[in-house]
LUMDREN-463402 format. One record per residue (C-alpha): residue number from 0; residue in three letters; x, y, z. Coordinates in Angstrom, 2 decimals, padded with zeros to 5 digits. Example, Ala and Ser with C-alpha at 12.3 -4.5 7.8 and 13.67 -1.06 7.14 Angstrom:
BEGIN
+-----+---------+---------+---------+---------+
! num ! residuo !      c1 !      c2 !      c3 !
+-----+---------+---------+---------+---------+
!   0 !     ALA !  012.30 ! -004.50 !  007.80 !
!   1 !     SER !  013.67 ! -001.06 !  007.14 !
+-----+---------+---------+---------+---------+
REM end
This chain:
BEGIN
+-----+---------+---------+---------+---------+
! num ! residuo !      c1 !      c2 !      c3 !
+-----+---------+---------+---------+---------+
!   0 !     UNK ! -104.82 ! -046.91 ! -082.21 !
!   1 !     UNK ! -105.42 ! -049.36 ! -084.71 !
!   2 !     UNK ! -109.15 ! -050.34 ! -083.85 !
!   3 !     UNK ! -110.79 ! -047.27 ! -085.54 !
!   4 !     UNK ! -113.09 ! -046.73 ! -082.54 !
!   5 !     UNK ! -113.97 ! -042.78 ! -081.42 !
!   6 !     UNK ! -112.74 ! -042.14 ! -077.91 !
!   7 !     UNK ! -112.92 ! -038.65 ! -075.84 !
!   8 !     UNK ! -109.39 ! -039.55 ! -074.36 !
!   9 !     UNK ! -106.65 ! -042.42 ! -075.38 !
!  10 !     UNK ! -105.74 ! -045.63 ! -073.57 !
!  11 !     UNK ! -102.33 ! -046.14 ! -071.67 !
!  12 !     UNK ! -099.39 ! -046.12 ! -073.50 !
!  13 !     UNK ! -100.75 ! -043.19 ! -075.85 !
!  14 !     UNK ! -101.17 ! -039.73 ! -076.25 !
!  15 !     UNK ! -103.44 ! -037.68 ! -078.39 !
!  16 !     UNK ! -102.32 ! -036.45 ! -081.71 !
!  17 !     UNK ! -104.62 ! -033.25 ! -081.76 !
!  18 !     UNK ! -103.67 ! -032.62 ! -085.62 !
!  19 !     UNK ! -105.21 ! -035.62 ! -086.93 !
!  20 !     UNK ! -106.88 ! -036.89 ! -084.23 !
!  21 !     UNK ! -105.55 ! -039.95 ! -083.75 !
!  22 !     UNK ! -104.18 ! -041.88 ! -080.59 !
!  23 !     UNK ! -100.37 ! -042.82 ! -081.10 !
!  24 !     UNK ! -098.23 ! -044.98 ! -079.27 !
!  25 !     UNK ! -096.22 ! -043.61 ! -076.55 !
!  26 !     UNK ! -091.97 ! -044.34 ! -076.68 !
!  27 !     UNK ! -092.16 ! -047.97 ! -075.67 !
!  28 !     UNK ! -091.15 ! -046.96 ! -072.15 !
!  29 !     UNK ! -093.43 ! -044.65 ! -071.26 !
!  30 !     UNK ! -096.90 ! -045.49 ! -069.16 !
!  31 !     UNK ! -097.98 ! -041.84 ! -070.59 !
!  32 !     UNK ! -096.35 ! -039.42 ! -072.13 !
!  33 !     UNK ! -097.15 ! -036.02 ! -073.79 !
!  34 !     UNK ! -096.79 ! -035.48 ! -077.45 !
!  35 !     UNK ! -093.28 ! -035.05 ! -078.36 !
!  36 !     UNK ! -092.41 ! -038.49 ! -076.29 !
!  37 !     UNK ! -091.31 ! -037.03 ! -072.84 !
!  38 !     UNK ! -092.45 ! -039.67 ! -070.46 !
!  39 !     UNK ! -094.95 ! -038.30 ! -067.54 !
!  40 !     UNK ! -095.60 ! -041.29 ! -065.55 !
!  41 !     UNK ! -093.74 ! -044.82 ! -065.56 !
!  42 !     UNK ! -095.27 ! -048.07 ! -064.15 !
!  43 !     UNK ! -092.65 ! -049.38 ! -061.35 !
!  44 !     UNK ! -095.76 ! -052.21 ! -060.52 !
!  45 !     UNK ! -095.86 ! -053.95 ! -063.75 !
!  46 !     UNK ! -093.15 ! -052.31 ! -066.28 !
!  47 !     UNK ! -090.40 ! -052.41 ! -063.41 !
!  48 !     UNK ! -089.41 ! -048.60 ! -064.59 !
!  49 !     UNK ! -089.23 ! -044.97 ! -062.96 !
!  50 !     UNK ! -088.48 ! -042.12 ! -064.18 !
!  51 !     UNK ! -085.49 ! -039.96 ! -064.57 !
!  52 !     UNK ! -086.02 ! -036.82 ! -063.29 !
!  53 !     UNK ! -083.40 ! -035.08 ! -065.86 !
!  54 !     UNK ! -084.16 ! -037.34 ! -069.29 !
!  55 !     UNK ! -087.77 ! -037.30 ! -069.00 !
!  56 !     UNK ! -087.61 ! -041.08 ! -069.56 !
!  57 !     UNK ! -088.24 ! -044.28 ! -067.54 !
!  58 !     UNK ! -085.71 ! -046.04 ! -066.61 !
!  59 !     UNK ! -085.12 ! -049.96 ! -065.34 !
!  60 !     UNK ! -085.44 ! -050.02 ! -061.82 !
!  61 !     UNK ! -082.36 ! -052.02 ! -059.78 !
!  62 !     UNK ! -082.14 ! -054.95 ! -060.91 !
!  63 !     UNK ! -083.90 ! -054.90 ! -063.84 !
!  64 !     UNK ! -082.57 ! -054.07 ! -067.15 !
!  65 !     UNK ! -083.91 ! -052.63 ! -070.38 !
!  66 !     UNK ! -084.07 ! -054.98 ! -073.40 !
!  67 !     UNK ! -086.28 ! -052.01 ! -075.93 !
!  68 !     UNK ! -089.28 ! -053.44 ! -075.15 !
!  69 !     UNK ! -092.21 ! -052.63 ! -072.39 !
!  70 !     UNK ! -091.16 ! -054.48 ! -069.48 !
!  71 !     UNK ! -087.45 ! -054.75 ! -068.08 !
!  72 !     UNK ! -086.16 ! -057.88 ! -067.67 !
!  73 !     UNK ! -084.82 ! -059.42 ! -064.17 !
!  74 !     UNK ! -080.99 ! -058.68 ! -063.83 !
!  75 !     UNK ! -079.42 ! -062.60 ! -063.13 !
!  76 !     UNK ! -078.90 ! -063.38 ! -059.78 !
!  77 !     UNK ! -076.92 ! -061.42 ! -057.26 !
!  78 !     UNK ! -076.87 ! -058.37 ! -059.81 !
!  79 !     UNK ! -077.51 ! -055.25 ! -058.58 !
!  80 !     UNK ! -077.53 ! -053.82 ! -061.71 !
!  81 !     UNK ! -077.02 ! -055.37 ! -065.13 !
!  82 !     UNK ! -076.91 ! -054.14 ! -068.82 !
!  83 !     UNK ! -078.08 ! -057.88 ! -070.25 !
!  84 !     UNK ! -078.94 ! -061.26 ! -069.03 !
!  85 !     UNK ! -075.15 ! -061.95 ! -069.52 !
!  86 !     UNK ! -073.48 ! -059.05 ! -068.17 !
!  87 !     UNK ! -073.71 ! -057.79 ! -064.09 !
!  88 !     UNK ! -072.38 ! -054.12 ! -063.51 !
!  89 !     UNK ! -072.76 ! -054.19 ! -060.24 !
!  90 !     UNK ! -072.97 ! -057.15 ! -057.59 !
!  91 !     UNK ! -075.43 ! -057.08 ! -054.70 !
!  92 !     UNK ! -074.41 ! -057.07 ! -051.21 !
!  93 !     UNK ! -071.63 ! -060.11 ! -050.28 !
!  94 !     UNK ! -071.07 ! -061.31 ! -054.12 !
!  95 !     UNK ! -068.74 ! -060.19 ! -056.44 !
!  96 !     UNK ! -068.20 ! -060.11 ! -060.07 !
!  97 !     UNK ! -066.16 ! -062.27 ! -062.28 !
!  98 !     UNK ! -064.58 ! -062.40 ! -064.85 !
!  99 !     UNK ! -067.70 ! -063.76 ! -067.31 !
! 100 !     UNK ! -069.73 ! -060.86 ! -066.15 !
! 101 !     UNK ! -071.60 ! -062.63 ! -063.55 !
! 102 !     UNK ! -071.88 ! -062.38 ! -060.03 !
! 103 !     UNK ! -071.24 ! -064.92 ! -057.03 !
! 104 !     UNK ! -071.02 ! -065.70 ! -053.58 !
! 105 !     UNK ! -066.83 ! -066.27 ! -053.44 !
! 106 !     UNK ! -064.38 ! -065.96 ! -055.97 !
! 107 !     UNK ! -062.43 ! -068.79 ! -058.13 !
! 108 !     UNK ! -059.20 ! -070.29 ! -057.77 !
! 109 !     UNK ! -056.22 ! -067.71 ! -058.56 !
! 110 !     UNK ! -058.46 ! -065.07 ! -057.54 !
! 111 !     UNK ! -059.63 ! -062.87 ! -054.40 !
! 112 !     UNK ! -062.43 ! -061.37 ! -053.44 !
! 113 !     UNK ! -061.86 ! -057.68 ! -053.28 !
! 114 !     UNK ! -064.71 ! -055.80 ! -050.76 !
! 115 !     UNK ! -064.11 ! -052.62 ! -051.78 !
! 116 !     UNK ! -064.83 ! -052.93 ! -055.36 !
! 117 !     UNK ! -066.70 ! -056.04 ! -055.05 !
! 118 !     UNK ! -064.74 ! -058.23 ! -058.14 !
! 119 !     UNK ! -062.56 ! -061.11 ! -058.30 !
! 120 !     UNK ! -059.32 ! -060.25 ! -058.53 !
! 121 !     UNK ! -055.98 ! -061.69 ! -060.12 !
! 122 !     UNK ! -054.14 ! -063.51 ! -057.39 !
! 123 !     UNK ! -050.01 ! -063.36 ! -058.21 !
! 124 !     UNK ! -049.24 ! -065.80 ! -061.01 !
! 125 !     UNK ! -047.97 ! -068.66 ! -058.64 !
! 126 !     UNK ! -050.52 ! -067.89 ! -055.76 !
! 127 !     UNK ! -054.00 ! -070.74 ! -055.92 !
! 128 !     UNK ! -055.35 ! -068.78 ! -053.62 !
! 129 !     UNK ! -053.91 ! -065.11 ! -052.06 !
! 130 !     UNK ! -055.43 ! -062.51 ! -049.64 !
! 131 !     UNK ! -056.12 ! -059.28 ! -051.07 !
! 132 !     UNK ! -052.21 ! -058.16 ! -050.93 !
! 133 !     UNK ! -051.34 ! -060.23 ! -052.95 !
! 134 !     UNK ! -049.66 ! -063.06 ! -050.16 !
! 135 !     UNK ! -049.94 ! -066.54 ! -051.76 !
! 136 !     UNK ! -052.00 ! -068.58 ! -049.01 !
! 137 !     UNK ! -051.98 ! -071.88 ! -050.43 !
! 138 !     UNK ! -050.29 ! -073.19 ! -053.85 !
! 139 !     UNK ! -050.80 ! -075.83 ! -056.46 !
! 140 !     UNK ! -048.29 ! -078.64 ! -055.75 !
! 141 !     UNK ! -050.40 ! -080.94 ! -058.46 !
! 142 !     UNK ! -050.73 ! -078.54 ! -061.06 !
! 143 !     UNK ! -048.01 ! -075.73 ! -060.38 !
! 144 !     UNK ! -045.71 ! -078.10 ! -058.57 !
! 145 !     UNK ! -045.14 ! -075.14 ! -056.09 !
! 146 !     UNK ! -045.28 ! -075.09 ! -052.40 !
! 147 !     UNK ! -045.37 ! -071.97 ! -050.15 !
! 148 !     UNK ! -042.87 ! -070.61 ! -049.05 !
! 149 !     UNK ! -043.06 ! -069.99 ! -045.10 !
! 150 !     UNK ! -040.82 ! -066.66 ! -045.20 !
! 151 !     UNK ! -041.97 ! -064.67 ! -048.73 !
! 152 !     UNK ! -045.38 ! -066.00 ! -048.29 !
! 153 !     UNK ! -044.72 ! -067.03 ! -052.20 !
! 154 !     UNK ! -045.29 ! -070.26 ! -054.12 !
! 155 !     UNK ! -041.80 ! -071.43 ! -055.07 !
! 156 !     UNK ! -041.28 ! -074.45 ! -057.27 !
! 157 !     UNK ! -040.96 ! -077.66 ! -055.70 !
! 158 !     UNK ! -037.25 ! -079.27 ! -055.15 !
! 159 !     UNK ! -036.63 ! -080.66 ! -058.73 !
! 160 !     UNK ! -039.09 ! -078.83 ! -060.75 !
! 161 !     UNK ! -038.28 ! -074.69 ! -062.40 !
+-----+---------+---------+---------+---------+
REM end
């Protein structure tokens, strides 16, 4: 510690350094920790961390993320879990992820939601919207000039256009 006061034990955060006496900072994760940095406890209350049971470290609890310092940071909303404040790896119940790493309530156009793996999926090239088999439900006559196509379930062009 850096306020050169005698203790008989060291604050949070610290372990003794029985050589020279001195209190040193625990790994920046750890609530306490022995000497060679293994992690005993782990603050879940204010640090939002627990610890793993095989790397003697704490880890970010879901939905929470760790950013090197104390306290994880709040994965963005509908995350389960996260890596960043820009990048979901997992979507919470009823969202799924997009493209841009996020994760929301429905997917965009030219994509579908898949349940299974809880992402936005590529709809076929001439679908603007498709079920998860890939059958066009509704086209783009404005954009695509296609219209579907009541027997292939496909966006064809319309009369006139390739």
């Amino acid at each position: 510690m850096s306020n050169y006061q005698c203790t008989t034990s060291c604050p949070l955060r610290y372990y003794s350094n029985l050589a020279t006496y001195v209190c040193q900072s625990c790994p920046y994760d750890c609530y306490t920790c022995n000497s060679d940095g293994t992690c005993q406890l782990c603050n879940a209350t204010t640090d939002y961390r627990v610890l793993d049971p095989v790397l003697l470290r704490c880890k970010p609890l879901s939905g929470y993320y760790d950013n090197a310092v104390t306290v994880c940071l709040k994965c963005p909303s509908l995350c389960l879990t996260c890596s960043s404040a820009t990048k979901c790896l997992s979507c919470a119940g009823g969202s799924f992820l997009r493209t841009d790493n996020l994760c929301y309530a429905s997917c965009p156009a030219r994509y579908y939601a898949n349940p299974k793996l809880t992402i936005c999926q590529n709809c076929p090239y001439d679908c603007l919207t498709c079920n998860y088999d890939g059958t066009c439900l509704t086209c783009d006559a404005v954009g695509d000039f296609r219209q579907l196509d009541s027997v292939t379930k496909r966006c064809i062009p319309i009369t006139g256009f390739c």
